[in-house]
N, C-alpha and C positions, 0 to 999 in steps of 0.2 A: 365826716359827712359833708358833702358838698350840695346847696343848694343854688338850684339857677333861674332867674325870673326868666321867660321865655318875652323879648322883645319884639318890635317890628321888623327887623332884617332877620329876625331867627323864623318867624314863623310860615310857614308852609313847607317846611321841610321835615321829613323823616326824621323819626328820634337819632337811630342809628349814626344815617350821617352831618346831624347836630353836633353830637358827642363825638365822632371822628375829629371831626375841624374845631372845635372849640379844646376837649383835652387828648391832643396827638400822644401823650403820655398812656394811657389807659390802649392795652393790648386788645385786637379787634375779640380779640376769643373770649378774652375776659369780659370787657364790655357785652358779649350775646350771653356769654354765661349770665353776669350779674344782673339781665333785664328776667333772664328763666327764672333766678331765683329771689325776684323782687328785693333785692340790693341796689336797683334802678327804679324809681316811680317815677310818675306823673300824675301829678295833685293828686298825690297820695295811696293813687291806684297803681292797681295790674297794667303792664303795658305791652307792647308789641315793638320790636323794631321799626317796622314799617309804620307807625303812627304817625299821621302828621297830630305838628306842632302848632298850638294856636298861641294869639299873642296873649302874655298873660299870664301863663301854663308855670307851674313851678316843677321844675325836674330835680328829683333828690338821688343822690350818687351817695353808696354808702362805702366807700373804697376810702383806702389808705390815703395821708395828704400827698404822700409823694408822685400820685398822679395828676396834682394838681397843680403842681409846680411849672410856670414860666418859665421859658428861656431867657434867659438872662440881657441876651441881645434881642430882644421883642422885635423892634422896629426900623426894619432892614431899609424903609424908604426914607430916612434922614440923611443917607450918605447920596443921592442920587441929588443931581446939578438940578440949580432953581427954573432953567429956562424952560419955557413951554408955552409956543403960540398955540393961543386958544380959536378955534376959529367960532365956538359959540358953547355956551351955558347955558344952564336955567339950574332949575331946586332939582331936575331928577340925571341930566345926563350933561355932558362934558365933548367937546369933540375936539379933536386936537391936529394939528399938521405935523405929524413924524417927519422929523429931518432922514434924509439917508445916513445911515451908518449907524442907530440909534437899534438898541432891538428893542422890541415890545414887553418880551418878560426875561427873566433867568434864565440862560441855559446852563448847560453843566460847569463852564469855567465862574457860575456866583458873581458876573457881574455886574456891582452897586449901583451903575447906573442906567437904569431902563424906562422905558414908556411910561409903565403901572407906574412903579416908584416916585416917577416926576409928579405925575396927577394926584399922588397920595399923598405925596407930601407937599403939593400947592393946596389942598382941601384941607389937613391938618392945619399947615400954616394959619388957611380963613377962618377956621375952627368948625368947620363942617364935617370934619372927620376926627373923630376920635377914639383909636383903638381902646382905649381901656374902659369904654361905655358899651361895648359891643363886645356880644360873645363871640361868632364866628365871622358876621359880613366884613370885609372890604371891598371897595371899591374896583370895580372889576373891568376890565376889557368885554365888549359884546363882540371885536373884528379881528383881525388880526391882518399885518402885510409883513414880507421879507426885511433885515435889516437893511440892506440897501437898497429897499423902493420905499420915496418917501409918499406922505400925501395921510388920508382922514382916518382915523380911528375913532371910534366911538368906545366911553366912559359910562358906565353907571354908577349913579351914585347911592342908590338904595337897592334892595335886593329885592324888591316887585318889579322895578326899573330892569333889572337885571334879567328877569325873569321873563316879564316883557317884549325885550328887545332881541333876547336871545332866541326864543321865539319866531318873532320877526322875521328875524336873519336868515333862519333854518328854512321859514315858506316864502321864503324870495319875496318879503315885501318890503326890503330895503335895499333899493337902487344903488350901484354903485360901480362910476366909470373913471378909467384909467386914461394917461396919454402918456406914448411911448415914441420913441424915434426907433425906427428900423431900418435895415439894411436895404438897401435894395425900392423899388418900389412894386407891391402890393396885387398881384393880379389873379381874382378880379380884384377891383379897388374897393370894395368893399362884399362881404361875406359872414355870414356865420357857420363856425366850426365845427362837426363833432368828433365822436373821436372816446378813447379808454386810455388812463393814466396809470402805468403800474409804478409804483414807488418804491427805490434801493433804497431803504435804512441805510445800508454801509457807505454807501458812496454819496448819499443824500442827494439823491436828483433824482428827476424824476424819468420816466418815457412815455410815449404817445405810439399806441398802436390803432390800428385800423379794426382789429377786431378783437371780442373779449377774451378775456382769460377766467381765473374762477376770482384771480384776485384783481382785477382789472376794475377801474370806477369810472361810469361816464361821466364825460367833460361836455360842455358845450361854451363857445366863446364866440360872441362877436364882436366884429373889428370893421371900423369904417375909416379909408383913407381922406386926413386932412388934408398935405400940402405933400411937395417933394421938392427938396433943393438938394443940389450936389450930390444926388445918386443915394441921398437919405428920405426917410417917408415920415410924417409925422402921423399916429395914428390914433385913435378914439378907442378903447378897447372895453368892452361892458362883460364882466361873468356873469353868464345866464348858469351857471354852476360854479365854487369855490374852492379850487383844489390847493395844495400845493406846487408852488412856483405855473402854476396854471398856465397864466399867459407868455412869459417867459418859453415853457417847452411845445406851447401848441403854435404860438410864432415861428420859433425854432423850426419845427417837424415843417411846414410850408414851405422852407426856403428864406424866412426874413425874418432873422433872430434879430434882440434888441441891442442898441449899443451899447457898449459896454458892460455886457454880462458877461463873464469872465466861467460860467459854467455853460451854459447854450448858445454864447454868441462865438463869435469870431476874434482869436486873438490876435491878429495882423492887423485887423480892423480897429480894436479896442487901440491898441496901442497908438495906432496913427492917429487916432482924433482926441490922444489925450482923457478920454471917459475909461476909469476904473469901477465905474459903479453902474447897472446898469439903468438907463433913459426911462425909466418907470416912475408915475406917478397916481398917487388914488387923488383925481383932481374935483370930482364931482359926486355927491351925495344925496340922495332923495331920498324922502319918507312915504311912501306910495299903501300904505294901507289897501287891504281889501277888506279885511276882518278887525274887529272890535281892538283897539288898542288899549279900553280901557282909560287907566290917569295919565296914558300920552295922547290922547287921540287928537290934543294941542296943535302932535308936528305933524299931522297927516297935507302931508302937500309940501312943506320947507323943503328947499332945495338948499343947499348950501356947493360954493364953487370955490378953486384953488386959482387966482390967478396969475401970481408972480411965480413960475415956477424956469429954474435956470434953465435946464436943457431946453427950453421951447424961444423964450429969449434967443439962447446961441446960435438954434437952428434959423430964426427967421434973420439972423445977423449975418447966416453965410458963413456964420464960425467951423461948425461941425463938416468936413471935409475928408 
């Protein structure tokens, strides 16, 4: 029998998927079975799948140990590199400057070194984070960007925070602007976009149609032009929606793909100005609240800004040709 005190990062989530994330060993059938035939409580009683979790809450498993067995390699983020500009902290969230070339999580090739993994194990290191006190939370991603566009992600460090922010995100009340160099310059000079994004799994790109399909997602993007030198445009780009490779294919579809995107841009181009990664940054973040944030209502207004960022440097140098 396994007993489990229900914590702060545990509680407001459903039994069900408590015990999913906490013991991945425990078969999902078996876990509905054993709640049917009270082989699973909560403080003592009858419970329900869908129950939420309060803090506090004792959950008893009455299953064999060998579902309750660790992996043996627990803690995948101690192989991931120390570096990580932090562009700001506090006690609930983390926000960071993604280099290009860095991805955010695991994908199929399991590589050790990623976004989470750095943050996880710069908060272990402080001693802020500590898997073996926690049943299911880590520290989690609220954003996400492509591995070759660098620029701000947001960290949560507690699972209200989490909870939160993710929130947030979903009803557009956190701001967030891009700057890109493109090809060509920009007409009109400034605009916003719409438009349907159907998305190839296989080939993993995405396309931009003019009208819907059944699987078709609206996009909306706007883009306000900075500057133009040398027949290149530096440009402002805000997602008023968060698709996949977004601005990248809605750029593309107009006629002025970014430099050096190697899927939507122009490869006769990429190659002549030397850029293999493409001219993408998440440079500017605001916390624009409309509604109750609750124990962040702190950053309602913080703006935070990227300002050293190379391709913008090159371009006002005349470099990018």
């Amino acid at each position: 029998m396994k007993r489990v005190e229900i914590k702060k990062n545990d509680a407001g989530q459903r039994l069900n998927k408590f015990i999913e994330k906490s013991f991945p060993a425990i078969p999902v059938s078996l876990m509905y079975k054993s709640i049917r035939t009270k082989n699973i409580k909560v403080n003592k009683k009858r419970c329900t799948p869908d129950q939420k979790l309060c803090e506090g809450d004792l959950v008893d498993i009455w299953l064999k140990d060998e579902f309750f067995v660790q992996p043996t390699h627990k803690y995948d983020f101690t192989n991931a590199a120390d570096k990580l500009d932090i562009v700001y902290e506090d006690e609930n969230i983390l926000i960071a400057n993604k280099p290009q070339g860095l991805i955010v999580h695991q994908d199929d090739d399991y590589e050790p070194d990623t976004l989470i993994f750095r943050i996880q194990k710069y908060l272990y290191n402080k001693g802020e984070y500590n898997p073996d006190a926690e049943n299911s939370f880590a520290p989690a991603l609220v954003n996400r960007i492509d591995r070759n566009t660098g620029g701000m992600v947001i960290s949560a460090k507690n699972a209200n925070a989490l909870r939160i922010l993710n929130a947030k995100m979903k009803s557009r009340e956190i701001k967030k602007k891009y700057l890109c160099i493109v090809c060509g310059s920009p007409n009109p000079p400034e605009a916003t976009l719409g438009g349907y994004l159907e998305k190839n799994e296989k080939q993993n790109r995405v396309y931009i149609e003019k009208s819907r399909s059944a699987t078709g997602k609206t996009i909306r993007t706007h883009y306000k032009t900075l500057d133009t030198v040398n027949g290149f445009s530096l440009v402002e780009v805000e997602l008023l929606t968060g698709r996949t490779h977004q601005i990248r294919a809605h750029m593309a579809s107009i006629g002025y793909p970014l430099l050096g995107d190697g899927k939507y841009g122009i490869n006769k181009i990429n190659r002549g100005s030397g850029y293999n990664k493409q001219a993408l940054w998440s440079y500017k973040l605001t916390f624009d609240f409309t509604t109750d944030a609750e124990e962040l209502n702190y950053l309602q207004g913080k703006s935070f800004e990227i300002e050293d960022i190379n391709f913008v440097k090159d371009f006002y140098a005349g470099k990018i040709k």
